[in-house]
N, C-alpha and C positions, 0 to 999 in steps of 0.2 A: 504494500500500500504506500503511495507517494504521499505523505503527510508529513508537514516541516512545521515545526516550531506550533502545533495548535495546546490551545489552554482552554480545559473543562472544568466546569464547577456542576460539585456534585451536590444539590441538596433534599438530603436524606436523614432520615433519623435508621432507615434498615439497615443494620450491621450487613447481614449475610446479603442484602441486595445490593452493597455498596462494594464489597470484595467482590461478588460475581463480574462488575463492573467496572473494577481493577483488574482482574485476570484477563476480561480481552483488553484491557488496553497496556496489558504487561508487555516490555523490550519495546514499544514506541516510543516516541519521538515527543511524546505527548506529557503536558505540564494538570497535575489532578489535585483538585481545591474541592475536600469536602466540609460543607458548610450543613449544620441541622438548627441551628437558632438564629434567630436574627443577633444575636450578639455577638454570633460570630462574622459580620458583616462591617460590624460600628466601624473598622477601622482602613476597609478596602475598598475598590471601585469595581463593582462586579463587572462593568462594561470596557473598565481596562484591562482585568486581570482575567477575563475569561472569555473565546471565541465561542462556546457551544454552552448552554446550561442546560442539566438534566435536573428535572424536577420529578420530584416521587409526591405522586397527588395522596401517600396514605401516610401523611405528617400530621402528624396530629394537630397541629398546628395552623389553621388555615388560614388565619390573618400572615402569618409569615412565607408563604405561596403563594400570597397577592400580592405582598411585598418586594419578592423576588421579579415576580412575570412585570409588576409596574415598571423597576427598575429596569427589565429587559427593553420596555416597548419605547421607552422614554426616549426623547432625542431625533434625532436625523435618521437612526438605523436603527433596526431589530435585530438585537443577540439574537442567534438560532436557540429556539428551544425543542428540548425534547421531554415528553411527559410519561413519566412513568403508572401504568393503573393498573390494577385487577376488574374484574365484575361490580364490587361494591362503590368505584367511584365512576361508573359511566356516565350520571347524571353531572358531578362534578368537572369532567372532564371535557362536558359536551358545552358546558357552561364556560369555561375556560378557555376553549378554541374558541367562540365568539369574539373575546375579548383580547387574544393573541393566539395566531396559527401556528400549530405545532407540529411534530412527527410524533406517534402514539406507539410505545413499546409496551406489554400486557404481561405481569405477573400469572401463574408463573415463569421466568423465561424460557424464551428456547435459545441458546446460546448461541446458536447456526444461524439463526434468521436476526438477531441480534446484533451480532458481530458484523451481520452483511449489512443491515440499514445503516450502522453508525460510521462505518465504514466509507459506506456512499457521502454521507453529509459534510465524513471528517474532512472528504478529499476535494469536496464542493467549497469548504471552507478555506483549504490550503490554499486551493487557485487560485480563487478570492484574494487570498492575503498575500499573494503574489501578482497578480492584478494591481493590485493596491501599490504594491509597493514598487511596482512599474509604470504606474498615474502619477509617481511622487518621482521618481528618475524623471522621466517627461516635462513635469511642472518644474523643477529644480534647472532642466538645461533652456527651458524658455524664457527663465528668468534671468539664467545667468550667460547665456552663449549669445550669439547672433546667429540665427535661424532664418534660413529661406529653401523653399522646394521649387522642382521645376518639372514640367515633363518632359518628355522624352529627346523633344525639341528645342530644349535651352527657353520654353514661357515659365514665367514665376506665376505659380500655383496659390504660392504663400509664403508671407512675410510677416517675422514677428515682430512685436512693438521695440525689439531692440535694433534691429536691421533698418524700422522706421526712423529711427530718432539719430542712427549712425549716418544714414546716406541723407538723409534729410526728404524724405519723400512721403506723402501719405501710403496707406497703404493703398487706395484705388490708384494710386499714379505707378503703384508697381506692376500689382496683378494683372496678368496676362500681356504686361509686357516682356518681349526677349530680356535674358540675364546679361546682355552688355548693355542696359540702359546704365551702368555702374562701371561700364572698362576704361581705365584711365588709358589716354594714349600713347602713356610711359610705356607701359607693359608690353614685352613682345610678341608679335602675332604668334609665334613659335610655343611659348608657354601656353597658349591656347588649345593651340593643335596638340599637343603633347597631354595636357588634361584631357580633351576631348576620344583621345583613341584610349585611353587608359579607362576613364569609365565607361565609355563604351562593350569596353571588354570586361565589363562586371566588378573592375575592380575599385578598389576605396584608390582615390589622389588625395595626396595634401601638398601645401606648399606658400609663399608667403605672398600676395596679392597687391597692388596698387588701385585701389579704388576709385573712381568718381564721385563727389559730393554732388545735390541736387544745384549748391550755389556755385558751383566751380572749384571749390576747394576736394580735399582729398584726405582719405584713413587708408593706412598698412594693416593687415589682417592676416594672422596662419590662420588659411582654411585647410578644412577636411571635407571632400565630397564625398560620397557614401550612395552606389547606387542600391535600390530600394527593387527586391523583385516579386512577383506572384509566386503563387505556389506553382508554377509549370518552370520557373525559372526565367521568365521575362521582367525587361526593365520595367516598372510604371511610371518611377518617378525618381528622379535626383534631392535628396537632401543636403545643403551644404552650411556647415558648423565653423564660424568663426570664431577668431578671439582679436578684439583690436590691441593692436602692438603700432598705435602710433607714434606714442608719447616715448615709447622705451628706442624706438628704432631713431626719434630726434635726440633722444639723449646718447645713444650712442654713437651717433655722427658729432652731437657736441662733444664727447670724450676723444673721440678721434684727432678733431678738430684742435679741442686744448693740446692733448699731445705734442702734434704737430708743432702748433706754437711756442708750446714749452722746449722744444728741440730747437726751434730756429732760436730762443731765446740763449738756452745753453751755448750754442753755437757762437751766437755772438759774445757772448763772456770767456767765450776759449773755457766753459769748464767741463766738457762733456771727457775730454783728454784727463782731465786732472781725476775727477770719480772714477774715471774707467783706472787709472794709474794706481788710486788707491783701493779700490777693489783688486787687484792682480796682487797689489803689495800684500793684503789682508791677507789675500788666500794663500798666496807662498808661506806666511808665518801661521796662519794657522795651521796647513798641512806641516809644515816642520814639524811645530810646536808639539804637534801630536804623536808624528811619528816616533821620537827620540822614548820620552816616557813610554810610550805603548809597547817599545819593543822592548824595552826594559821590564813592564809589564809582564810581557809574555814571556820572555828568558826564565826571568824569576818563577813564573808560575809551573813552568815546563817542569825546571830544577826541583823544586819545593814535592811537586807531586810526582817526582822520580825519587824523591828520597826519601819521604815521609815516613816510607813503608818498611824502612832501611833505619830508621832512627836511632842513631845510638846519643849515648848522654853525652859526650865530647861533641857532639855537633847541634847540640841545641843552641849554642850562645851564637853559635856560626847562620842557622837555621832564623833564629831571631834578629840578625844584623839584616839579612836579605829581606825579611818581612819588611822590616823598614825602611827599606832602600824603595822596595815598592810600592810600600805610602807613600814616600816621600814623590816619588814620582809621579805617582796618581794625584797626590795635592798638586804641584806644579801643573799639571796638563791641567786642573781643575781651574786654577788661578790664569791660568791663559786663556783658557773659552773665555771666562767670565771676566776679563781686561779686553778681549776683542770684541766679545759683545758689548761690554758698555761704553768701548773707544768708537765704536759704530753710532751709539745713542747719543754720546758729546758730537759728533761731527753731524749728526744730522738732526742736533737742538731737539732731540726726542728723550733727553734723561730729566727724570723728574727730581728736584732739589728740594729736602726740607729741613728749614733751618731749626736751631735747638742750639741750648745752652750747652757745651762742651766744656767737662773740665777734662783737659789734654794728659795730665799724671794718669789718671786714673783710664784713660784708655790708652795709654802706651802699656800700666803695666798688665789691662788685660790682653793683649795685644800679645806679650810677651808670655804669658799663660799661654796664649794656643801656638808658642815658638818652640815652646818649654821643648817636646819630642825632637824637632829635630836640632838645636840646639844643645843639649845632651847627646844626642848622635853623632852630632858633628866633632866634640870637643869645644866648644864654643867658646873663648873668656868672652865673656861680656858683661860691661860696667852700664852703670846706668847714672845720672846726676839729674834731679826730677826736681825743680822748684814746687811748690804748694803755691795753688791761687791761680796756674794759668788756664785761665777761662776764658771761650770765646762764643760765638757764635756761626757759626758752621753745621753741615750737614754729619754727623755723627762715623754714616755707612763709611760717604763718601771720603772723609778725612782717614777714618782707619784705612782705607783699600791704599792712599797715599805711604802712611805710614808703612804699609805692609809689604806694599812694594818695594821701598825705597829699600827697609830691613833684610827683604829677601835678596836683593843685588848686595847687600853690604855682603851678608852670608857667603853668597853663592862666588863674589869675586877678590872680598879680601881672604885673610891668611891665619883663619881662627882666632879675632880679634877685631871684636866691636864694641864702640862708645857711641853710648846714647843722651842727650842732654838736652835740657828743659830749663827756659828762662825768658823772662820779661826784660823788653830791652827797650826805654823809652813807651812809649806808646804799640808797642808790637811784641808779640811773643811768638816765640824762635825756637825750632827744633830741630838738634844738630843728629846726622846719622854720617858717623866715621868709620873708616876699616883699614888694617893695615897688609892692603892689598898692592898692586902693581900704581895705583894711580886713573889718573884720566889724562888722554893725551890731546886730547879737543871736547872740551867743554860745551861745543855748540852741538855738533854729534850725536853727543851723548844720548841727548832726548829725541834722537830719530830712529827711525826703521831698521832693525838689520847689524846697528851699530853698538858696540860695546867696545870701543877704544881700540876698534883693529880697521885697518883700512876694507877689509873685503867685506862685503856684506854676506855671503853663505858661511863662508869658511872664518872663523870664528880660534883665535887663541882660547876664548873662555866661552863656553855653555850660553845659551841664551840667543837670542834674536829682538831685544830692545824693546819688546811690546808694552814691560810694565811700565818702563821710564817715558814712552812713550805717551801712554795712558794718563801718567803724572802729570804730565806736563799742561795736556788741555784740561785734568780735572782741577787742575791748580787754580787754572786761569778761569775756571767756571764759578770757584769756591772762591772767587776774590784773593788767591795766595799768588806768592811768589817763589819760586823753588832756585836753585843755584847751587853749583859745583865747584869745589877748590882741590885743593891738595891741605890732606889734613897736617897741620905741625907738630900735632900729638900722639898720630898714629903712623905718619908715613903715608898713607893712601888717599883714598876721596872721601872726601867731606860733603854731604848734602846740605843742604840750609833751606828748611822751609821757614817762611816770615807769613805770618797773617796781623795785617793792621787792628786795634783796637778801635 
């Protein structure tokens, strides 16, 4: 039985009549609401919650089976009812059809002829609520599409109030005129011919259209044709399903358009050379940047898990050096994404700045807390001379990633020996990061691409590709600082100096 989604209400006070009545409708498809008092009603919509009602006329109740059948008849439509009776309510039931038309099932049942009438009505019903819900597809695309039919000959048959108000035409200025009282003379006769043999041949066209307005103006539209056939397999009619795409189709000639202009603009500033320059530069340092760590990475991990298995207690402190070596590297490749991602953000005035009271001690020496590991790894002397008081106003993130940088170059190029120092100097407060490393041997350099105090830019005496100083340099100038390089007197190496004005 083809029965989708139906909902019965059963009311009954017969036990054994009401399971008879669940057994044929056992393994359907079907939703079963037994109701025996009106108070079981207080709180639902019988005409929502139920497509069929079966009424059993021997309720003892009979104000509550008026109640039900009024419910039924009320409204625009009539719930299907079905009346259940024996011999002693014929008078009742003959009374009742009067007043609402029924189907009549007779105690006691025959389960065979039972099964087959409710059967019939259930399937009557289904259709129905597939009808229904094919009138509401229908109503929904008239509402919302542009709709027009034609026969067989390109005449408009029909046009709906949206295809009126699009082309600007009543609808008698349509009907039964040809479907190019609408062809713009943009459109090639070709796309014509090319629709016309394709639905011809039964098949659906779509494709995007240049229309005629009644006033001389014009709408863009993706149509869909759809030939429409009889039961033999012949064409009757053309239906064709628009959607207007004017407004999107001008705004994407305006984007086009800006483009354009924004290139001949670039062009004339000579900066399309310079972004494309630093794009190629980024991606060389970030492919580096990555590769060095990652192979490191993977070396260590190859080893680790070749020998793990192998463990002996002489090779744990061995075991644990490498562990760290591959933090260590996995931090660095982490610090590099995240200095080219937000050197990307300062250069293209896309980093968001939020200022905050900064006191500078107290984040050097957390700063120094998350160095702690490798710092101890390294062997690290490191001195620190931290005044109390120096406060400013800066961006907190942004200042530490400064700081962090600067510390990780001290690291990474002096000679296990760094001084750090903190001091108010007139109206400005000053943070000094020394190492007693090789030095700087062009201080302008320093804070570019590639550069770490060797003339080659791949090939590198010391580790690194310049991105953090790099970074520093336009965060400086973002945070309102000033950054600068010497040769330290105290340590032999370079000296950085950041200065932020009070």
């Amino acid at each position: 039985m083809d029965i989708e989604h139906v909902r019965i209400l059963i009311a009954s006070e017969d036990i054994d009549a009401n399971e008879d009545l669940l057994l044929i409708f056992e393994e359907k498809n079907i939703s079963i609401l037994v109701v025996s008092d009106i108070e079981d009603t207080k709180y639902i919509d019988i005409k929502k919650v139920s497509d069929l009602v079966i009424i059993d006329l021997a309720h003892s109740k009979k104000s509550f089976l008026e109640a039900i059948i009024d419910i039924c008849i009320e409204g625009d439509f009539l719930t299907p009812i079905v009346y259940i009776k024996s011999n002693n309510e014929k008078e009742l039931a003959f009374n009742l059809l009067q007043k609402a038309p029924a189907a009549i099932i007779t105690k006691p049942f025959n389960l065979e002829k039972i099964t087959s009438l409710l059967e019939k009505i259930l399937k009557n019903i289904s259709i129905k609520k597939k009808i229904d819900v094919e009138h509401q597809y229908h109503d929904i695309l008239m509402q919302t599409a542009i709709v027009s039919k034609a026969n067989p000959e390109g005449i408009i048959t029909y046009a709906n109030d949206n295809f009126c108000k699009l082309s600007g035409y009543e609808r008698a200025e349509l009907i039964g005129k040809p479907h190019n009282i609408v062809r713009h003379p943009d459109m090639p006769k070709s796309s014509f011919e090319d629709m016309w043999k394709t639905i011809k041949n039964k098949q659906m066209w779509h494709g995007r259209v240049k229309n005629l307005k009644k006033n001389g103006g014009y709408y863009t539209s993706n149509v869909v044709i759809v030939p429409l056939l009889d039961d033999r397999g012949e064409i009757t009619e053309y239906m064709a399903i628009r959607s207007d795409i004017t407004k999107l189709e001008m705004m994407q000639e305006k984007i086009i358009k800006d483009k354009e202009r924004e290139k001949e603009i670039l062009a004339r500033q000579h900066t399309l050379e310079e972004v494309s320059k630093t794009k190629d530069e980024l991606l060389v340092v970030f492919t580096h940047e990555l590769k060095t760590p990652l192979n490191a990475i993977i070396n260590f991990s190859e080893y680790v898990a070749k020998k793990i298995s192998k463990l002996e207690i002489d090779e744990k402190k061995k075991l644990s050096d490498l562990m760290l070596s591959v933090k260590k590297n996995a931090l660095e490749m982490l610090d590099n994404i995240v200095n080219i991602i937000d050197l990307s953000k300062l250069k293209s005035g896309k980093m968001n700045i939020h200022l905050s009271l900064v006191d500078v001690k107290h984040l050097i020496e957390d700063l120094l807390i998350k160095f702690a590991p490798i710092i101890e790894h390294e062997n690290i002397d490191i001195h620190i001379k931290l005044e109390e008081g120096c406060i400013i106003e800066s961006d907190r993130l942004r200042f530490s990633q400064i700081i962090s940088n600067v510390l990780s170059n001290a690291i990474k190029y002096g000679n296990k020996k760094v001084l750090i120092t903190l001091k108010k100097e007139g109206r400005a407060v000053l943070v000094g990061i020394e190492d007693n490393g090789d030095g700087i041997s062009d201080k302008e350099k320093i804070f570019e691409l590639y550069e770490q105090g060797d003339n080659s830019k791949i090939t590198r005496k010391s580790k690194g590709t310049g991105v953090g100083l790099h970074f520093v340099k336009y965060l400086c100038k973002e945070l309102g600082m000033v950054i600068d390089v010497e040769k330290s007197t105290i340590l032999g190496g370079a000296r950085f100096l950041i200065k932020k004005d009070l």
